[in-house]
N, C-alpha and C positions, 0 to 999 in steps of 0.2 A: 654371426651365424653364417656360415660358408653355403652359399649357392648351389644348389642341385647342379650336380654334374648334365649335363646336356646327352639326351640321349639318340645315339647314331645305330640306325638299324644294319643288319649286315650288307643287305639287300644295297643299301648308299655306299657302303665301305667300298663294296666289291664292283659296284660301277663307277669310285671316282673318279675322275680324270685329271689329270693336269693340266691348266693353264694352257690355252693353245699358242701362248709368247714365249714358254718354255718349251715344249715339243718339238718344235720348227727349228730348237737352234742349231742340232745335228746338221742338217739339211742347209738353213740358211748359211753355215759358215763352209760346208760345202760346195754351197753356187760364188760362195766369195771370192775362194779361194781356186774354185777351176775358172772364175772371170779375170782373175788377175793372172792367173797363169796364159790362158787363151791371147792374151791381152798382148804377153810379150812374146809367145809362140807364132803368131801372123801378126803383119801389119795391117791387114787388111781387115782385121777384127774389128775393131771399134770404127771403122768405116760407120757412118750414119744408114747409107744404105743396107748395109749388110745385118746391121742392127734392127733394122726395122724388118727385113727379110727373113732373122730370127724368131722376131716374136709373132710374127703374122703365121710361120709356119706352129707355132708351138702353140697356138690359137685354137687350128682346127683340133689337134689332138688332145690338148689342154681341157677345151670346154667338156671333150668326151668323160675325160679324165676326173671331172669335179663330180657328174654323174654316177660314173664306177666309184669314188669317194663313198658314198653314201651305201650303194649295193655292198661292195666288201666292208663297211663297218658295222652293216646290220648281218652279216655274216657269209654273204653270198659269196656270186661274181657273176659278171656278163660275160661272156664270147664273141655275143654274136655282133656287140657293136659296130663293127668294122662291116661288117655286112648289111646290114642294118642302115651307113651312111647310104649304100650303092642304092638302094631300095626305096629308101626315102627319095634321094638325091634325083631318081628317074622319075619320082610322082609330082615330082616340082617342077622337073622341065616341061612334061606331061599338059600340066597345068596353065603354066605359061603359056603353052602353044598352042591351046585350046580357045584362053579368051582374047580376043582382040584388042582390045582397052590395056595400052601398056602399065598403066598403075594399079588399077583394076585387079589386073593378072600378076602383079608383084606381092601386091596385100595375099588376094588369095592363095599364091605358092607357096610364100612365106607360113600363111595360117595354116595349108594344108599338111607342112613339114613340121612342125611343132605336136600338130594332132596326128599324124601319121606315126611321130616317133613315139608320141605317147601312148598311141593303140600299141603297138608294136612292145612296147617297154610293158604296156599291161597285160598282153599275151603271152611274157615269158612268166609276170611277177604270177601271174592266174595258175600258169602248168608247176611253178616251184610251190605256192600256197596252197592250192585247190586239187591238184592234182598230185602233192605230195613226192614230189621228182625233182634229184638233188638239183641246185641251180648250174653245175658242172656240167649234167648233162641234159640238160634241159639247153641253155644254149649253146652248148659244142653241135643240139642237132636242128637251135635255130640258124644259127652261122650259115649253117648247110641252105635250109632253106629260104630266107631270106635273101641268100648271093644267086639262087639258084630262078627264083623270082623273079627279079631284078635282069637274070640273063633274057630271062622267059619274055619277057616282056617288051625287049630291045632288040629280040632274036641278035643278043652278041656284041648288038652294034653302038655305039657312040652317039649319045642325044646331045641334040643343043638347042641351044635358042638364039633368035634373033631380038628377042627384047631388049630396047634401049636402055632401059632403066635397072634394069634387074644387075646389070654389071657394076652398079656404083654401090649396091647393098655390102657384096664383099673386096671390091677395090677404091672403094672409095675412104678416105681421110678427115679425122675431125679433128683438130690442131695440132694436121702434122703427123696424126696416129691412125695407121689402119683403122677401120670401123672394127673388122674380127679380134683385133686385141681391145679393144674397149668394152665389146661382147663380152670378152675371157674376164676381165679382172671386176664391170659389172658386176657379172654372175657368180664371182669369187665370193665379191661381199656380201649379196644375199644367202648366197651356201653358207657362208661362214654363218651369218646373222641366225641362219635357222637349225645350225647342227650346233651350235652353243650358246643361245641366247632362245629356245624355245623348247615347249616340253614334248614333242614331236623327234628335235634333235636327242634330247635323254635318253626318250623310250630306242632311238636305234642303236644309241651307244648297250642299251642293257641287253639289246636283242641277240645284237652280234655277240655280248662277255658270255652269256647264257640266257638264249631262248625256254627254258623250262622256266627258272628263276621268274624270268619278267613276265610269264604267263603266270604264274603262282601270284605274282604281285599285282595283276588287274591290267598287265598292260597288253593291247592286242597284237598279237605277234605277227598274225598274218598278215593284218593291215599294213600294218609299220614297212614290212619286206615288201607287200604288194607296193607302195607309195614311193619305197627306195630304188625298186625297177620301173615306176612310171618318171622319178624326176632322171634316171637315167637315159630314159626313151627320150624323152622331153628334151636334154640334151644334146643328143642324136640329133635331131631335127635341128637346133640351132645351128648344128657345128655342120649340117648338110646344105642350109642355106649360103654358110660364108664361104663351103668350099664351090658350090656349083656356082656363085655369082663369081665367084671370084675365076674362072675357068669358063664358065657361060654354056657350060657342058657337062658331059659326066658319062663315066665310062665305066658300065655295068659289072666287068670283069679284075679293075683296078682300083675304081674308087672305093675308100676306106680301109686298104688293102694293109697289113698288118696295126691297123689301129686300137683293137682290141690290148697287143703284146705294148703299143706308146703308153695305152692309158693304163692300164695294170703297172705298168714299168715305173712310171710317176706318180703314180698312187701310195707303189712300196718305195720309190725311193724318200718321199714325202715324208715317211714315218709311218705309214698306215698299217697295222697289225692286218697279215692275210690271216688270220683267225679268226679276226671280227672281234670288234667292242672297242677300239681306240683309232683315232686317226683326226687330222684334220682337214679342212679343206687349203688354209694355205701353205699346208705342205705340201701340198697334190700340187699348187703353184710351181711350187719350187722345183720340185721332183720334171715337172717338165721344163721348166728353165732349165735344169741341169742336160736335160735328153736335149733338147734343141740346141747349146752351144757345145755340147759335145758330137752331135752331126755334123753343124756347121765347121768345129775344128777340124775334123777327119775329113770333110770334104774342102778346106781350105789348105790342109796340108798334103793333100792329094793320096789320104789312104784309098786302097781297092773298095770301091761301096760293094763286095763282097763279103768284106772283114766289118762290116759296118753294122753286121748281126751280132757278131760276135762278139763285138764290145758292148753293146746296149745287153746281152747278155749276162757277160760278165759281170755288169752294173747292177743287172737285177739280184741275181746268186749272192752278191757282195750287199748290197742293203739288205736281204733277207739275212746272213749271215750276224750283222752286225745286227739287227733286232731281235735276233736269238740267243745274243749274244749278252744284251742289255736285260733283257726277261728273267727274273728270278725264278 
C-alpha cells in the first residue's frame, strides 16, 4: 500500500527558502576571490595590521548592517541609520560625563545606547506599522531629524569624554581581536540562530515574500516589522558604543555619516532580496567583508577617496543587477 502523498500548502511552497550554506555561495566566492586578488595587488594587504584595521572598520558598519538584514527582509528599509549612530553616540558621551564613577558611567552609557537605539528603532517600526507611512519615507524624514537632534544638542560641536575606561570597550583586544569585531560576528550567530532556527525568523521571511498572505495565515504582520525596526535600533546602539569608545568622542555632524548607503550596500551585496522575503544574515557578513577590502584596496592603491563613491556604487547596481538576474 503506497503512503499518502505528504501534503505541502501553498502558503510553505511560496516561503521556502534555501539553505543559508547555499545562498552565501555567490557572495562567499566573491570575497575569495577579491582577497586573493587584493592580496597580490598591495603588499601591504595581508599586513596583520592592516588586516585588523579592516575588519574593525567593517565592524562598525557591519553590526549596522545585520540590523537592516532583518528590516529589508520583512520588507522595509531604514535611512535613518547613519543618523541615528550620531544621536545615540552624543547620549552616551552625555552620560558618561554626567556620572562620576568611571565604571559606573560605562555600564550606564553602554545601557543607555542599546535602549536609546531601540526607542529610536521603535519610533520608526510605530510611524511604518501604526501610522501606516511607507518605511521609505518614514526614515528619509527620520534621517533628517535624528541628525538634526543630535546637532541641536551639541550646538555643532564635538563631544568627548574623559573616561578612563570607556576607551578599552571599543579599542580594546581579546586574543589579538578588536572587541568591535567579536561584537560583529557574536551578533552574526545569534541573528543567524534567529532568522533561521526560530519561528519569529519564518514569520519575517513571509512578511517581506507577502505581507497579506502571512496575515491570512495568522501571522502578525505589524509585530513581526515593528520587532525588525527595534532589533535594527538595538543594533544602532551597539555599533554607537564601539565607534565613540573607540574615538572617545563623537561628532554630531559626521558620525554615521553615509552608513545607512554601507549597510544597505552589504545587505545587497550579501544576497538579500530588496523586495523582501529572502536573505541571510551571513551574507550581510560577507557583503561587508567585500565593502571593507574594497575601501582598504582603493585606499591602499591611492585611488581619489572621491571615486571611492563611485565604486561602492557600481557595486551596489552590479549585485542588484545580478539578483534580477537570478529571479525567475
Amino acid at each position: 500500500m503506497n503512503p499518502l502523498p505528504q501534503r505541502t500548502t501553498p502558503l510553505a511552497q511560496r516561503f521556502r527558502r534555501l539553505p543559508w550554506n547555499a545562498a552565501i555561495l555567490a557572495p562567499l566566492a566573491a570575497l575569495i576571490l577579491l582577497f586573493v586578488v587584493s592580496s597580490f595587488a598591495s603588499e601591504y594587504f595581508l599586513n596583520t595590521r592592516n588586516l585588523s584595521n579592516v575588519l574593525r572598520q567593517v565592524s562598525y558598519t557591519g553590526i549596522i548592517a545585520i540590523g537592516m538584514t532583518f528590516v529589508i527582509i520583512a520588507g522595509g528599509i531604514d535611512l535613518s541609520v547613519g543618523s541615528m549612530v550620531a544621536l545615540v553616540g552624543v547620549a552616551v558621551l552625555y552620560v558618561l560625563n554626567t556620572i562620576t564613577d568611571p565604571l559606573q558611567a560605562v555600564i550606564l552609557a553602554m545601557l543607555a545606547a542599546v535602549v536609546g537605539g531601540a526607542l529610536l528603532g521603535l519610533f520608526n517600526g510605530l510611524l511604518v506599522t501604526r501610522g501606516r507611512i511607507a518605511a521609505f519615507v518614514v526614515t528619509l524624514a527620520t534621517m533628517s531629524i535624528f541628525r538634526s537632534l543630535a546637532l541641536y544638542f551639541t550646538d555643532a560641536a564635538e563631544v568627548t569624554t574623559r573616561n578612563p575606561l570607556f576607551s578599552e570597550v571599543g579599542g580594546g583586544f581579546v586574543l589579538g581581536i578588536p572587541i568591535p569585531v567579536w561584537t560583529f560576528f557574536l551578533l552574526a550567530i545569534v541573528s543567524h540562530v534567529l532568522l533561521f532556527h526560530t519561528a519569529f525568523g519564518r514569520h519575517v521571511c513571509a512578511v517581506g515574500a507577502n505581507a497579506q498572505v502571512a496575515r491570512y495565515s495568522g501571522i502578525r504582520v505589524e509585530r513581526v516589522v515593528l520587532s525588525a525596526f527595534l532589533i535594527a535600533g538595538v543594533c544602532v546602539g551597539l555599533s554607537a558604543i564601539m565607534l565613540t569608545s573607540r574615538l572617545n568622542s563623537v561628532s554630531p555632524s559626521d558620525a554615521g555619516y553615509f552608513y545607512e548607503l554601507d549597510a544597505i550596500a552589504a545587505v545587497v551585496i550579501g544576497g538579500t532580496a530588496l523586495s523582501g522575503g529572502r536573505g541571510t544574515v551571513w551574507g550581510t557578513v560577507i557583503g561587508a567583508l567585500i565593502l571593507g577590502i574594497i575601501n582598504n584596496m582603493l585606499n591602499l592603491t591611492g585611488v581619489s577617496p572621491y571615486l571611492q563613491g563611485l565604486v561602492k556604487g557600481a557595486v551596489i547596481l552590479l549585485a542588484v543587477l545580478l539578483q534580477y538576474k537570478r529571479t525567475p
